[in-house]
N, C-alpha and C positions, 0 to 999 in steps of 0.2 A: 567369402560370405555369399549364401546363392541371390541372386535379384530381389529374389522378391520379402527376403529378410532386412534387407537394407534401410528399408522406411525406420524399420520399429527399432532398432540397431540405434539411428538417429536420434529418434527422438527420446529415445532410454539415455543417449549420452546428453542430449541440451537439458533433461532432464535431472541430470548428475550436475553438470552446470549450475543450473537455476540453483537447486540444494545447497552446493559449493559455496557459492556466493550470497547466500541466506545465510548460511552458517557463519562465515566472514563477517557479515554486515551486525551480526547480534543479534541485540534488544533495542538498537539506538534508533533505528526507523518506525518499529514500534512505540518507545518513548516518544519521537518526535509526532508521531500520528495520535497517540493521548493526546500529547498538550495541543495539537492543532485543532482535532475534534472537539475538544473542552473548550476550549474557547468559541470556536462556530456555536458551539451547543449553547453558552451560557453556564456551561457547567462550574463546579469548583472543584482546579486540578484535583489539590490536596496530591499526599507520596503515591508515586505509581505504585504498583503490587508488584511485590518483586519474585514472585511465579511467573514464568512466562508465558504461561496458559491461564492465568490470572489477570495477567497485562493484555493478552489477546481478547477477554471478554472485555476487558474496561475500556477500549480506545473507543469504540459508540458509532465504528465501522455503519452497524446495522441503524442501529437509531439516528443516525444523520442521513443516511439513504431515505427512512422514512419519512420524516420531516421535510425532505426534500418534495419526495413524489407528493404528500400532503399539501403543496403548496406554504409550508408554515414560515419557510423562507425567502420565498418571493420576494422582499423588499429587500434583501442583501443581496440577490443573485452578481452585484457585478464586484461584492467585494469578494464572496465565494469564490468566481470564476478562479481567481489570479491565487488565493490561496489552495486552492484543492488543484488546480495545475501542478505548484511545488508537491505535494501528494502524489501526483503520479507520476511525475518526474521520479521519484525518490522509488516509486515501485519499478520503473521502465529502467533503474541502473539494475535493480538485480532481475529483471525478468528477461531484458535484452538491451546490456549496456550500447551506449551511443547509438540507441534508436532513435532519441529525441535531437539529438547531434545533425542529424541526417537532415530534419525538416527546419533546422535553425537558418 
């Protein structure tokens, strides 16, 4: 492989990686980010959609980011913290398992 291909080489395989292990992990990270954002939200679960690009739209990813930067949640910020931690914990196993391991 000549030098200066070797970056892209890289990062096309932690690439196949990440994929890998998305594929492995399912829909259950996504289930579990519905029911967590529904609840932060006040939402009502009710059955996930069992499209997976259906399930993608309905977790409220984007509408709790905004509510956030809104200020609309400022009086829960410290039960947020400790819940949306497990959040990213749960994206940090498939984006780069035992990175949070490191800072324990």
């Amino acid at each position: 492989m000549p030098r200066e291909e070797r970056f892209r080489v890289l990062v096309a395989a932690n690439l196949c990686a990440v994929v890998a292990r998305e594929l492995r992990a399912g829909e259950a990270p996504m289930r579990e980010d519905l029911t967590l954002f529904n609840e932060l939200l006040g939402m009502e679960g009710g059955e996930p959609p069992p499209d997976p690009e259906r399930l993608r739209e309905a977790v409220g990813e984007a509408e709790l980011a905004a509510r956030l930067r809104a200020g609309e949640l400022d009086d829960r910020l410290e039960e947020l913290g400790g819940r949306l931690a497990a959040h990213v914990r749960r994206k940090l196993e498939v984006a780069r398992p035992g990175y949070d391991s490191a800072w324990a």
